[in-house]
C-alpha positions as a printed NumPy array, in Angstrom:
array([[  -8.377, -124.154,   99.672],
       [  -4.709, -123.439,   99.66 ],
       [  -3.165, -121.433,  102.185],
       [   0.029, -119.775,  101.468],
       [   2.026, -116.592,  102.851],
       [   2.525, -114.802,   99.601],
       [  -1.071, -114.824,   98.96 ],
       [  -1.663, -113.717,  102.561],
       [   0.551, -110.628,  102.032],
       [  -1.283, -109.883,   98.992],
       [  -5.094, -110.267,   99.907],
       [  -4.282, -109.049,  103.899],
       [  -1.546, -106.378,  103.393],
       [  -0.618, -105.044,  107.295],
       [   1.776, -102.446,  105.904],
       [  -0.545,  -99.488,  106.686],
       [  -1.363, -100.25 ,  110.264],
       [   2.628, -100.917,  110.572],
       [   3.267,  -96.908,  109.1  ],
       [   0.351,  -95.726,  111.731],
       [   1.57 ,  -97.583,  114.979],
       [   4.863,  -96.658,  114.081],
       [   3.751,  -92.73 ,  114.062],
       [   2.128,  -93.334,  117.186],
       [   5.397,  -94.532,  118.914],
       [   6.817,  -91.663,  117.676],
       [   4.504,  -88.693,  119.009],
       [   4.4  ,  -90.583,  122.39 ],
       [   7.892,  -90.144,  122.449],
       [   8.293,  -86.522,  121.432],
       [   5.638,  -85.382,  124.15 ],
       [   7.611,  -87.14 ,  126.248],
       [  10.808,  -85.391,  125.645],
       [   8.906,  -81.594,  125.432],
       [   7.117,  -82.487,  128.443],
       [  10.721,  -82.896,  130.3  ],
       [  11.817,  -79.95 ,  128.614],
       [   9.165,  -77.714,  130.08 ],
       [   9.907,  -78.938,  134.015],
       [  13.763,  -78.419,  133.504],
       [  12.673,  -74.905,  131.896],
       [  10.357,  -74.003,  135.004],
       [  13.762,  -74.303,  137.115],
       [  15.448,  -71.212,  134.819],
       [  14.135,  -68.173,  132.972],
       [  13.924,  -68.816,  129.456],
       [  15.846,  -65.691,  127.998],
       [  13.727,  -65.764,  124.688],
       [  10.356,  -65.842,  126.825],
       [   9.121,  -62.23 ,  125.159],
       [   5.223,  -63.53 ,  125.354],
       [   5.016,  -64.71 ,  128.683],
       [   4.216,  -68.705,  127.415],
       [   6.683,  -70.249,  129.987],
       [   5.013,  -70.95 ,  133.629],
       [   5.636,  -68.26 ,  136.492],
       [   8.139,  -69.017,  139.02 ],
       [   7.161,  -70.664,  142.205],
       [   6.61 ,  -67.805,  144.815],
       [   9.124,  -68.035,  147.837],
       [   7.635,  -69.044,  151.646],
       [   6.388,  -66.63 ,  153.262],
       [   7.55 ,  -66.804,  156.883],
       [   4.893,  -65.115,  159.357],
       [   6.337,  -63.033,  161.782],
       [   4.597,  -62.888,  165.286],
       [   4.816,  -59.465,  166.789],
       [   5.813,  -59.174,  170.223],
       [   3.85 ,  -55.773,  170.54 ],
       [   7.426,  -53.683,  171.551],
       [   8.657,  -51.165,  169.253],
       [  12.199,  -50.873,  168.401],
       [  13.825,  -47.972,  169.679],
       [  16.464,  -45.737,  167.961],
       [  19.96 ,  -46.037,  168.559],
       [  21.131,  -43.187,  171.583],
       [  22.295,  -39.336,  169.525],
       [  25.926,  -39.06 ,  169.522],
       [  27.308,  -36.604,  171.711],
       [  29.017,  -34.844,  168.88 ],
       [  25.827,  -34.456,  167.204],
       [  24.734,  -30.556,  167.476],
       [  21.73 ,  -29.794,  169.901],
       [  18.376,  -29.706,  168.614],
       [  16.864,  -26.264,  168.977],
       [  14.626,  -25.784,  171.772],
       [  11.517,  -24.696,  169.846],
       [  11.044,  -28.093,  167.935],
       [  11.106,  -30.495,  171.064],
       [   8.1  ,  -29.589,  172.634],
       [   6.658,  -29.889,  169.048],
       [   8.302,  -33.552,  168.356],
       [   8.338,  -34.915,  172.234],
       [   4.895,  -36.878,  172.127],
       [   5.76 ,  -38.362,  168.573],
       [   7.15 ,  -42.021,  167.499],
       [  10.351,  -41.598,  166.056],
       [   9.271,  -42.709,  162.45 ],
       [   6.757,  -39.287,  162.681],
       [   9.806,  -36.603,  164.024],
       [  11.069,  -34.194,  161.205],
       [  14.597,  -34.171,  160.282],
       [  16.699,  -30.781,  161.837],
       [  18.285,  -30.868,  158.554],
       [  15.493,  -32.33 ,  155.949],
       [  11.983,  -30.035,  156.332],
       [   8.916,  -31.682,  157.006],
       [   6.673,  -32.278,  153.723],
       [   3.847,  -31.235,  155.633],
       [   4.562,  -27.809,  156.668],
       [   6.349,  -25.605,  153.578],
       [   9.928,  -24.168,  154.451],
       [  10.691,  -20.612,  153.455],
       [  12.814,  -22.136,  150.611],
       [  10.162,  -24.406,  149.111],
       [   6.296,  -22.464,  148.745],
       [   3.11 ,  -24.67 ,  149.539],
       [   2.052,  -26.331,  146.331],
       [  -1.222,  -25.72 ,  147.429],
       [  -1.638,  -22.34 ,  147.621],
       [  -1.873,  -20.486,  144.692],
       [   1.431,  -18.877,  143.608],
       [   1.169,  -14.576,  144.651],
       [   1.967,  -12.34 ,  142.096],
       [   5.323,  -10.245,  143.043],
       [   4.846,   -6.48 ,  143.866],
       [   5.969,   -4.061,  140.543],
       [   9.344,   -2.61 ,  141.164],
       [   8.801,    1.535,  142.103],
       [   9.572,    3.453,  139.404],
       [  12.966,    5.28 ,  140.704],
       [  12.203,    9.11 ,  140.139],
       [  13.654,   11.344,  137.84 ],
       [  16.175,   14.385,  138.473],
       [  13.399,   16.475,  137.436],
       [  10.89 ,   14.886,  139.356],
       [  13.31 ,   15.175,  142.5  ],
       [  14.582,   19.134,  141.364],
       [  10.37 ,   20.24 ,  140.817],
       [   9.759,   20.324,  144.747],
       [   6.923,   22.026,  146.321],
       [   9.021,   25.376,  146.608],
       [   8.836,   25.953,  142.967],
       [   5.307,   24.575,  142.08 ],
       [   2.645,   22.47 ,  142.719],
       [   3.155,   19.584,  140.304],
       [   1.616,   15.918,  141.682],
       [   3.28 ,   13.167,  139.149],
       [   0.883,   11.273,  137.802],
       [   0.709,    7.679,  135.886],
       [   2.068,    7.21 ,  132.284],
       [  -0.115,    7.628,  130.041],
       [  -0.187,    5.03 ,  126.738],
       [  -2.598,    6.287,  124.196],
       [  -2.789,    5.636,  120.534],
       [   0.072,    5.65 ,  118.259],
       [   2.667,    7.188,  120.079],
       [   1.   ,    9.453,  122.162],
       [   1.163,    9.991,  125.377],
       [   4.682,    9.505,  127.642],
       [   6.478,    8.998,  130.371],
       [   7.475,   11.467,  133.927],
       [   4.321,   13.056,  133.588],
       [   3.126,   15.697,  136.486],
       [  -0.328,   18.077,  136.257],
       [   0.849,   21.666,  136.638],
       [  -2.111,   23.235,  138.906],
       [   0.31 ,   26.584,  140.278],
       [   3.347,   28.159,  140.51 ],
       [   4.916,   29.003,  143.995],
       [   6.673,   32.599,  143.235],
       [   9.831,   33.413,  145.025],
       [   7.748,   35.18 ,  148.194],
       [   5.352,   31.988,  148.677],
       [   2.2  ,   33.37 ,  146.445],
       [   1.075,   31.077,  144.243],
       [   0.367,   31.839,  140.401],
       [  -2.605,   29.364,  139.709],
       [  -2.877,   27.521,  135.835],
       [  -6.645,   27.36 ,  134.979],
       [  -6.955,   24.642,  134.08 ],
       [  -4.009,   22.687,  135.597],
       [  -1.886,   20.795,  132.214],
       [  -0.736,   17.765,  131.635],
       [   2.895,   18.122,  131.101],
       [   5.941,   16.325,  130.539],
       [   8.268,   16.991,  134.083],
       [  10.844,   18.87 ,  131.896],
       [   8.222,   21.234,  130.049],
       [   6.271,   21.724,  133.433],
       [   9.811,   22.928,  135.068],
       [  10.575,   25.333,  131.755],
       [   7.193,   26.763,  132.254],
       [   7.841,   27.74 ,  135.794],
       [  11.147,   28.967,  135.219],
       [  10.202,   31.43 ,  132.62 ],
       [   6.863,   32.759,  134.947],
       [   9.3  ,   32.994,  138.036],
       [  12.04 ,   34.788,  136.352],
       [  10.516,   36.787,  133.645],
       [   6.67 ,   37.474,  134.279],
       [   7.239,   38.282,  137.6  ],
       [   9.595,   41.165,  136.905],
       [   7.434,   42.009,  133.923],
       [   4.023,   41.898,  135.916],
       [   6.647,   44.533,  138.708],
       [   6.793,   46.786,  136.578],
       [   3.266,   47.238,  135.686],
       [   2.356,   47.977,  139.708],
       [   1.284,   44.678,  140.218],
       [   1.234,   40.763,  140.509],
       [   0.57 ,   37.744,  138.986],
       [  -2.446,   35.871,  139.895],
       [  -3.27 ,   33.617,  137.152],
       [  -1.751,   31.611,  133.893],
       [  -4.928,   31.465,  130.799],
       [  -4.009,   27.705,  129.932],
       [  -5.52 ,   27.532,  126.683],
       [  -4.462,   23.581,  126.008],
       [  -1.883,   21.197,  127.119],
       [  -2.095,   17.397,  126.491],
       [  -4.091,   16.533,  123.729],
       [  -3.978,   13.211,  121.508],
       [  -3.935,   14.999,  117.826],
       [  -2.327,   15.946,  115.136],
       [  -0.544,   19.227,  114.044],
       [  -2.917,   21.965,  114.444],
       [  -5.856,   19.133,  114.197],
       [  -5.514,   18.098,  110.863],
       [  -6.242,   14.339,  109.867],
       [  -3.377,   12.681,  108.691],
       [  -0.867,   15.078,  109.908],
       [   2.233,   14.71 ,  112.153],
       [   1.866,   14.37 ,  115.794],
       [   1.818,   17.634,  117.441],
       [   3.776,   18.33 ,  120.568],
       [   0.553,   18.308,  122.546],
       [   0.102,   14.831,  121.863],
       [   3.245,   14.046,  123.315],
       [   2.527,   16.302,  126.61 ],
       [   5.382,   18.491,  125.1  ],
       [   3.384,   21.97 ,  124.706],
       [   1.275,   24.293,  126.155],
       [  -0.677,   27.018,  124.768],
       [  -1.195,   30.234,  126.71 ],
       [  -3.262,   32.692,  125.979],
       [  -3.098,   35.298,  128.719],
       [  -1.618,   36.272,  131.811],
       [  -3.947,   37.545,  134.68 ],
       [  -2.649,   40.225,  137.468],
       [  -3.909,   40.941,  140.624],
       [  -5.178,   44.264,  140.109],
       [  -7.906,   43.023,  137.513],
       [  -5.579,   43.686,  134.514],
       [  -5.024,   40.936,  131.57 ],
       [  -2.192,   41.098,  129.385],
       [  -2.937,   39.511,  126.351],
       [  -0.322,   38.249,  124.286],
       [  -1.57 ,   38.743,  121.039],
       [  -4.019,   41.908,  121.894],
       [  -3.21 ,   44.671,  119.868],
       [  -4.654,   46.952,  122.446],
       [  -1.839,   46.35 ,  124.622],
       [   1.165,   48.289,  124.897],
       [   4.033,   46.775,  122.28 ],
       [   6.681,   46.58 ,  124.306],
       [   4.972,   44.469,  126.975],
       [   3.98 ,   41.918,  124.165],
       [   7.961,   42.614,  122.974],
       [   9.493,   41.771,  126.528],
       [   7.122,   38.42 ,  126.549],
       [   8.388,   37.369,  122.873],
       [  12.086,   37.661,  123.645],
       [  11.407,   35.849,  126.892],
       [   9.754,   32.673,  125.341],
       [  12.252,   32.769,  122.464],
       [  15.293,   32.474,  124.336],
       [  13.462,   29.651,  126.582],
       [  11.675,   27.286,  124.406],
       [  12.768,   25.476,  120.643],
       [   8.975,   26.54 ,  119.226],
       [   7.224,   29.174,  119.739],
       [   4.17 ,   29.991,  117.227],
       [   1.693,   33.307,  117.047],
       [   0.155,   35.58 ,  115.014],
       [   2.094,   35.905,  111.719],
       [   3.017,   31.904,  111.725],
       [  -0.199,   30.644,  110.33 ],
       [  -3.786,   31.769,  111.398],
       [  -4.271,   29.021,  113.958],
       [  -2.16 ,   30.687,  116.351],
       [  -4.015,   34.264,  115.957],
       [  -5.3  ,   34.532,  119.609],
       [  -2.396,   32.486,  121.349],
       [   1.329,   31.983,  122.195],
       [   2.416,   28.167,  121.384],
       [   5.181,   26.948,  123.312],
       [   7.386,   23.755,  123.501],
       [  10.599,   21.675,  123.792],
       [  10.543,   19.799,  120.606],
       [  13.925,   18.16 ,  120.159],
       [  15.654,   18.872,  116.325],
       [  18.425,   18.429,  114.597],
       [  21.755,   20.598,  115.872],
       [  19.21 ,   22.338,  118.396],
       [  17.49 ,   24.235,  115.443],
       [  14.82 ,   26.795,  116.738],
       [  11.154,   28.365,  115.397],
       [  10.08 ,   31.846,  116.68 ],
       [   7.479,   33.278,  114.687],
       [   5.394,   35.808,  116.256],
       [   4.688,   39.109,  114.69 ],
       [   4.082,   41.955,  117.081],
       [   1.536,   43.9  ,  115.236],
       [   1.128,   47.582,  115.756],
       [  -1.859,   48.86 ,  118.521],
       [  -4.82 ,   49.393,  117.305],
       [  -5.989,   53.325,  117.122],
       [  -8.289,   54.158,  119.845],
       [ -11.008,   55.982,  117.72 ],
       [ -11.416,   54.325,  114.154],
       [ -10.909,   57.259,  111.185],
       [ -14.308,   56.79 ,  109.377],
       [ -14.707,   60.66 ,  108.213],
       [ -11.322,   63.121,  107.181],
       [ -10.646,   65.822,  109.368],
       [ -11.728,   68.896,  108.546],
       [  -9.479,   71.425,  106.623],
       [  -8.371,   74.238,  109.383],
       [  -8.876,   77.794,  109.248],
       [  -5.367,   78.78 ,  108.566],
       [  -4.792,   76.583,  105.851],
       [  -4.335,   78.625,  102.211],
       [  -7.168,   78.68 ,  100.053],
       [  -7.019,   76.551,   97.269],
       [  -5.856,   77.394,   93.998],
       [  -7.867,   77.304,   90.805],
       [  -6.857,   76.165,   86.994],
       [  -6.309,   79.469,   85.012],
       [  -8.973,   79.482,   81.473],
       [  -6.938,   78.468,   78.686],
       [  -6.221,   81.518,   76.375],
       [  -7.879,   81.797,   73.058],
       [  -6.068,   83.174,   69.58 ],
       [  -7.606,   86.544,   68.097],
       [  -6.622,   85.556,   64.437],
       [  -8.893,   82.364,   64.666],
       [ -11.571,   84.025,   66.294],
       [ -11.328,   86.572,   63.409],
       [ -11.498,   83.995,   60.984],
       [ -14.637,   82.187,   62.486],
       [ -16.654,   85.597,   62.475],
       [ -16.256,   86.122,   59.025],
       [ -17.414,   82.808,   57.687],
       [ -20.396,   83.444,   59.814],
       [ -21.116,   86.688,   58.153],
       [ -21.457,   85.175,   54.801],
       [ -23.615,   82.964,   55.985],
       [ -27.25 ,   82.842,   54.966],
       [ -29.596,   85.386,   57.099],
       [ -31.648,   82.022,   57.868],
       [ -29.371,   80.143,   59.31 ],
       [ -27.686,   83.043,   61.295],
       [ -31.651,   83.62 ,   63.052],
       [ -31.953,   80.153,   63.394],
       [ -28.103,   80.068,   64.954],
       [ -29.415,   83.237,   67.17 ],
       [ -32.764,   81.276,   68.038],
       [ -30.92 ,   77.884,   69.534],
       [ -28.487,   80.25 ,   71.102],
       [ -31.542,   81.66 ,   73.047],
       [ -32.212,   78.323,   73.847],
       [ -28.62 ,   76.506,   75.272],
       [ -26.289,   78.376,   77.23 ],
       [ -22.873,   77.748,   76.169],
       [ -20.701,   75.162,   78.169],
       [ -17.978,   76.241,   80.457],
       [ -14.656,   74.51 ,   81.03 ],
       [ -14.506,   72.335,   84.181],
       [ -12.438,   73.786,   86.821],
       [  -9.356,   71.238,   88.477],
       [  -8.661,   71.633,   92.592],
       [  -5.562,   70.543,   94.044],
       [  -5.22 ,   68.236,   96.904]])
C-alpha cells in the first residue's frame, strides 16, 4: 500500500472543517466586539434608543442623612416688611412655619371672598327688580287702588307686560268707586279708565242728585280672539288692552245703563262723547250685535292715530206699547160718504122697451126671480 499526499487530499478532504472553524473564529470575534460596544454604550445615552433595548443607567448613591431632631428656623422679617394684622397672629402663633398662610397668598383651605369654595355648590344670583314704570309710579293710591301684578305669558301673544288689577277708584273727596269684578289691565288702560270715571262720571252721576258707587265690569283680560271667533285676530282683551262695561251703579239705587233705551238720551249722549274723545275704540249697539248690551273700550295703537266710535244712541222706548188705535174723538167731523154714480135716462129708456117686447113668459119668470134676489147695491168707500 502506497501512501501519497495527493491521494490523501483526495480520499480525506479537510476543506470543510477548515470553512467551519474558520466561521467559528469569526462569530467569537464579532460577539466580542458587540459585547464591548454595549459597556461603552451603558456609559452614554444612545440617542436612537426609541424602544428602551439599551440597559438603564446606574442609579446615583444615595447618601443617608441622620437627623439631628432640630428644625430649621426662618430667617428674622425685615423691618421694612409691613406689620401683620393683628387678627391672624393669634390664629398662626402655635403653627410651624411651613403651616402659616401667606398675608399676601390666601390659604387653600379657607375660600377668600375673591375665589368661592369649590365645594359648595355654586348659588344662583338674585333676578334684577324690575325698575317701575312712569305709570306704575304716576297710578298711586290717591287715584285708585291698582296692586301690580306679575307678567303674564300666555299663548301666542297674549298676555303682557306692567300689568295691575283695577279693584276701585279713589274719587277726588276719598270715596271709592268699586269695579266688580276687579280687571286685569294693562297700567296705561287701568289709568285711562280712572281718568275718564274721575273727570266725567262723576260730574255726570252730580247732576243726577247723586254718586257713584260701583263700575258693572262686564270683561277685561281674556285670552281670545275678536269677539270669540276661532281663527280670528287677537282681540284687545287678550292683550289686557280693553274693558267692557256695562253699567254704572249710583248710590241712591239708580243704574244707568249704557245701552238701555229706557234711559234718558242725553245721559247715554254725555257718556258716548266722553269715551270717544278718551279711548281709540269704542264699540256698541249699531257696530255689530255683539256689543248690543255693552260699551267696548280700548287703547289699540293704529296707524296715524286712526279712531273707531260706533255706538248708536237709539231712541227711548215708549212707556205704554200702542197695541189698539185711539179712539176717534167726539169733535172730530163725521166722515164723508161716496156720492151713487148717476145713471142716463135715454139708456134706461132704451132697456124698458126691449123688455116690453119681450115674451109674457119670460117677463113672469123675470118678475118671479126678482121676488126671489134683491138687487145688489154699490159698495160705499170711507175716507181715512
Amino acid at each position: 500500500m502506497s501512501f501519497s499526499l495527493p491521494a490523501f487530499r483526495r480520499k480525506w478532504s479537510c476543506r470543510g472543517y477548515m470553512s467551519v472553524g474558520a466561521a467559528m473564529v469569526t462569530v467569537a470575534l464579532g460577539l466580542s466586539l458587540v459585547l464591548a460596544d454595549r459597556a461603552e454604550a451603558r456609559k452614554y445615552g444612545s440617542p436612537l434608543n426609541i424602544f428602551g433595548i439599551a440597559a438603564p443607567r446606574p442609579r446615583a448613591t444615595v447618601h443617608s442623612v441622620k437627623f439631628s431632631g432640630k428644625i430649621p428656623l426662618p430667617r428674622p422679617r425685615p423691618e421694612e416688611a409691613p406689620k401683620a394684622s393683628d387678627e391672624a397672629a393669634p390664629e398662626t402663633a402655635g403653627k410651624p412655619s411651613e403651616e402659616r398662610p401667606s398675608p399676601d397668598k390666601p390659604s387653600a383651605d379657607k375660600p377668600s371672598a375673591d375665589k368661592p369654595d369649590a365645594n359648595k355648590p355654586a348659588e344662583a344670583a338674585p333676578p334684577a327688580e324690575k325698575q317701575a314704570s312712569a305709570c306704575r309710579l304716576a297710578l298711586t293710591e290717591e287715584i285708585a287702588i291698582a296692586p301690580s301684578i306679575p307678567d303674564i305669558r300666555g299663548p301666542g301673544a297674549c298676555g303682557g307686560e306692567d300689568l295691575v288689577r283695577l279693584e276701585a277708584i279713589v274719587l277726588p273727596d276719598k270715596r271709592k268707586v268699586a269695579v266688580k269684578p276687579a280687571a286685569i289691565l294693562r297700567c296705561t288702560m287701568a289709568s285711562a279708565i280712572a281718568d275718564w270715571v274721575r273727570k266725567d262720571v262723576m260730574p255726570l252721576a252730580a247732576s243726577l242728585g247723586s254718586a257713584i258707587s260701583d263700575l258693572d265690569n262686564f270683561d277685561s283680560f281674556e285670552c281670545r280672539g275678536r269677539n270669540r271667533v276661532v281663527g280670528a285676530m287677537l282681540s284687545e282683551h287678550g292683550k289686557a288692552n280693553a274693558l267692557d262695561v256695562r253699567a254704572i251703579k249710583l248710590v241712591n239705587g239708580q243704574s244707568i245703563g249704557l245701552t238701555d233705551r229706557t234711559m234718558s238720551r242725553e245721559v247715554r249722549e254725555r257718556v258716548l262723547h266722553s269715551v270717544c274723545s278718551r279711548f281709540s275704540t269704542v264699540l256698541g249697539p249699531g257696530s255689530d250685535w255683539y256689543h248690543e248690551d255693552h260699551i267696548h273700550l280700548d287703547l289699540a295703537q293704529r296707524r296715524n292715530d286712526y279712531r273707531i266710535c260706533q255706538w248708536n244712541v237709539w231712541d227711548p222706548l215708549p212707556q205704554v206699547a200702542p197695541l189698539l188705535p185711539a179712539e176717534r174723538p167726539e169733535e172730530a167731523p163725521p166722515r164723508e160718504v161716496a156720492a151713487k154714480p148717476e145713471e142716463k135716462p135715454d139708456a134706461k129708456q132704451g132697456t124698458d122697451e126691449e123688455a116690453a117686447e119681450k115674451s109674457p113668459a119670460s117677463a113672469d119668470k123675470s118678475a118671479a126671480d126678482g121676488n126671489q134676489a134683491q138687487p145688489h147695491k154699490p159698495a160705499t168707500k170711507k175716507r181715512r
